[in-house]
Each structure stands twice: as C-alpha cells, then as structure tokens.
C-alpha positions as CSV (number, residue, x, y, z in Angstrom):
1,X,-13.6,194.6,-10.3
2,X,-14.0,198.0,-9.2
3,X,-12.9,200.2,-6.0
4,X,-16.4,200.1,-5.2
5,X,-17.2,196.6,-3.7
6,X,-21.3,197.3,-3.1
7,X,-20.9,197.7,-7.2
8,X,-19.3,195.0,-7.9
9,X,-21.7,193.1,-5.4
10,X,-25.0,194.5,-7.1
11,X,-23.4,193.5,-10.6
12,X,-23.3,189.4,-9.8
13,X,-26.2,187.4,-9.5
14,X,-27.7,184.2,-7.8
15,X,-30.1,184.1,-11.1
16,X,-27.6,184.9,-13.5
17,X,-24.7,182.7,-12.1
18,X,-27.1,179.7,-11.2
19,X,-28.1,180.0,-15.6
20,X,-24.4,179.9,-16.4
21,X,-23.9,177.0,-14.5
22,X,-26.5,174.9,-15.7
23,X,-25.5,176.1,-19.2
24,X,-21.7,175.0,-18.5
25,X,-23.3,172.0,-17.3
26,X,-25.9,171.2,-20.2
27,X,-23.1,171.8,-22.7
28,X,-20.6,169.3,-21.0
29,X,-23.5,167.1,-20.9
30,X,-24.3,166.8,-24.4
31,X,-20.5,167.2,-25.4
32,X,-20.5,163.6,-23.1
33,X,-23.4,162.0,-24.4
34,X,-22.2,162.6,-28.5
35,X,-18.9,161.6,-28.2
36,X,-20.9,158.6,-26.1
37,X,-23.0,158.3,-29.5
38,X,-19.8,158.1,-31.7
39,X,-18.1,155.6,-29.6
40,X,-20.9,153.7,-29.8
41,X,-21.7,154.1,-33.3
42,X,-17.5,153.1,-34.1
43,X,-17.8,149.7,-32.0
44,X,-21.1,148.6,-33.9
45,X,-19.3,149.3,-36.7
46,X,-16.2,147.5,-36.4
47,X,-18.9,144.4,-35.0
48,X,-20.7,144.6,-38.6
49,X,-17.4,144.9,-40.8
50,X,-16.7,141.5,-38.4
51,X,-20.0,140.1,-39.2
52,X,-19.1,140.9,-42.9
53,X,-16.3,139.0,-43.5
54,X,-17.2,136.3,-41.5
55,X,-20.7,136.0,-43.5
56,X,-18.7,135.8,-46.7
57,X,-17.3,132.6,-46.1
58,X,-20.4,130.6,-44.9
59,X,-19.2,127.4,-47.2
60,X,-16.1,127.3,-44.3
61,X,-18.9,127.7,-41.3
62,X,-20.6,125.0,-42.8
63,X,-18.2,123.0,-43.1
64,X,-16.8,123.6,-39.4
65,X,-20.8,123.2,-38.1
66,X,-20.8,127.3,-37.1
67,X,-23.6,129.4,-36.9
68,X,-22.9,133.1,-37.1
69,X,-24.9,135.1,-35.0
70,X,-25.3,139.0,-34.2
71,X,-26.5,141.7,-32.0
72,X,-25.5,144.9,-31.3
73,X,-21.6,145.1,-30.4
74,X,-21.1,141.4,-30.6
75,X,-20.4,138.7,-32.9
76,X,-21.4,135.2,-32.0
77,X,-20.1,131.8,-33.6
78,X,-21.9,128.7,-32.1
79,X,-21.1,125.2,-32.6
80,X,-22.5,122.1,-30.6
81,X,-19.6,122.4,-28.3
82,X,-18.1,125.6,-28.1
83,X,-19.3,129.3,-28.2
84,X,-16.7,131.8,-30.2
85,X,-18.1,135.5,-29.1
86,X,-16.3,139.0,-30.1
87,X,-17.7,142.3,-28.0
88,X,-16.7,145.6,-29.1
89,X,-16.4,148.4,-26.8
90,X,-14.3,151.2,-26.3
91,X,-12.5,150.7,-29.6
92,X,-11.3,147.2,-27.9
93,X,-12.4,143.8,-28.9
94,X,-12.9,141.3,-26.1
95,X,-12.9,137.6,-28.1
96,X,-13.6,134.8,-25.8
97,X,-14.2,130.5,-26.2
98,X,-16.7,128.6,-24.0
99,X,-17.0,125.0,-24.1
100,X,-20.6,123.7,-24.2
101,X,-20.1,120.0,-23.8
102,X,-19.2,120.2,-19.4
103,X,-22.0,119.5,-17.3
104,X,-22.6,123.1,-15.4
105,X,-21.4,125.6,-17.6
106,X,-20.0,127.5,-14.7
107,X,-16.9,124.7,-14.8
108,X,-16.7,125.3,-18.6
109,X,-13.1,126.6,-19.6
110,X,-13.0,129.9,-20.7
111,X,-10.1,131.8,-23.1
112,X,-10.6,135.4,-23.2
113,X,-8.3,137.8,-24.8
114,X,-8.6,141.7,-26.1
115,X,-7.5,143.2,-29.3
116,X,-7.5,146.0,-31.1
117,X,-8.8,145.3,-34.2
118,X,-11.2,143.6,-36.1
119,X,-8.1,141.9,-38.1
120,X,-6.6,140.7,-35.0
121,X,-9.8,139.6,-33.9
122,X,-10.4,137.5,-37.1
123,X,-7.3,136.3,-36.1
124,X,-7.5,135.2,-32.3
125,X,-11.1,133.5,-33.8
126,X,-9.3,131.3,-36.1
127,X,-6.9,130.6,-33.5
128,X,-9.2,129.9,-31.1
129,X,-11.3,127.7,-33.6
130,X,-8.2,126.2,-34.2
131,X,-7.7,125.1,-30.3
132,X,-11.5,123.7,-30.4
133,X,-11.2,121.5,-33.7
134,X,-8.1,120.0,-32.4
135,X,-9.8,119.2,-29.3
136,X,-12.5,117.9,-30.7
C-alpha cells in the first residue's frame, strides 16, 4: 500500500477480486471432489481384493450354503439364515451379521463391528460365520 489511499483504492477491484474468489473457490472444489474420487476409487478397491479371495474358495461357500454377492463398496455373503455384509468407506470396513430366520427382520440380531483392513475383515467374517454355524 501506498501513501496515497485514492491509489490504492483505484488499484482493487469488485471484478477482479470477485474472479479470484471464485477461482480460490473452483480450485478447492476440484482439490475436494479428487481426493473424493481417490477415496472412493481405494474403498472399491479393497471391496474387490475382498471379493477376490473370497471367490477363490467357492468349494468352502458351497459347502457352508453361501452365496457371494457384490456391488460397489460392499461385499455380501447370503445363506438361508443369516446375511454376512462388509462396506468399505473411508478406508474403514464396517462387517456386520443379520439373522434371516425371525419373523420381522426389524427384531433380527445384528453384530456389527469396524476394521481396518480387508485381512481383519476376512477375519471378523469367519468369526462371524463361525458364531452362525454354531448356532445353527
């Protein structure tokens, strides 16, 4: 800034600081939305490494009556009585058991946890499968 403040008022601008703005703004944006993408992009992939290794053991879910199922983020295991489900988000893996066999599923017990991994969420499946073919 100058000694002169009518200078210094004739040298900023509505126009000019309005475009900076939205620039700021549209840059910040996009910066949001990509990181957004990758995020996204990450948890699918850890959801499809899941579906992988499950999918190479189909003789075992035969044999335990499991149908694998995907979509994007999640992993699904079906039986007749119980769901087995994995959602990825945020680099977390929410696994969670429903039973199928209650009469309103709304009373149907529910075991949820998180993980951080799709290891440990190959792990809390099996134990969770565990708990349902015990139960059985």
């Amino acid at each position: 800034m100058s000694d002169d403040p009518e200078k210094d008022a004739q040298s900023v601008s509505l126009r000019q600081a309005f475009f900076d703005e939205s620039g700021r703004r549209d840059i910040e944006r996009r910066a949001r939305e990509e990181a957004e993408r990758q995020q996204q992009e990450a948890d699918n992939g850890r959801a499809m490494a899941l579906y992988g290794i499950l999918a190479a053991e189909g003789d075992f879910l035969r044999e335990k009556r499991l149908v694998l199922d995907h979509t994007r983020y999640a992993i699904t295991l079906d039986h007749d009585n119980f769901r087995l489900r994995v959602y990825f988000e945020d680099d977390k893996a929410s696994v969670t058991a429903d039973k199928r066999n209650t009469a309103h599923m709304s009373a149907a017990p529910r075991k949820q946890e998180t993980v951080d991994s799709v290891e440990a969420a190959v792990e809390r499946l099996a134990q969770y499968l565990a708990d349902e073919s015990f139960n059985a």
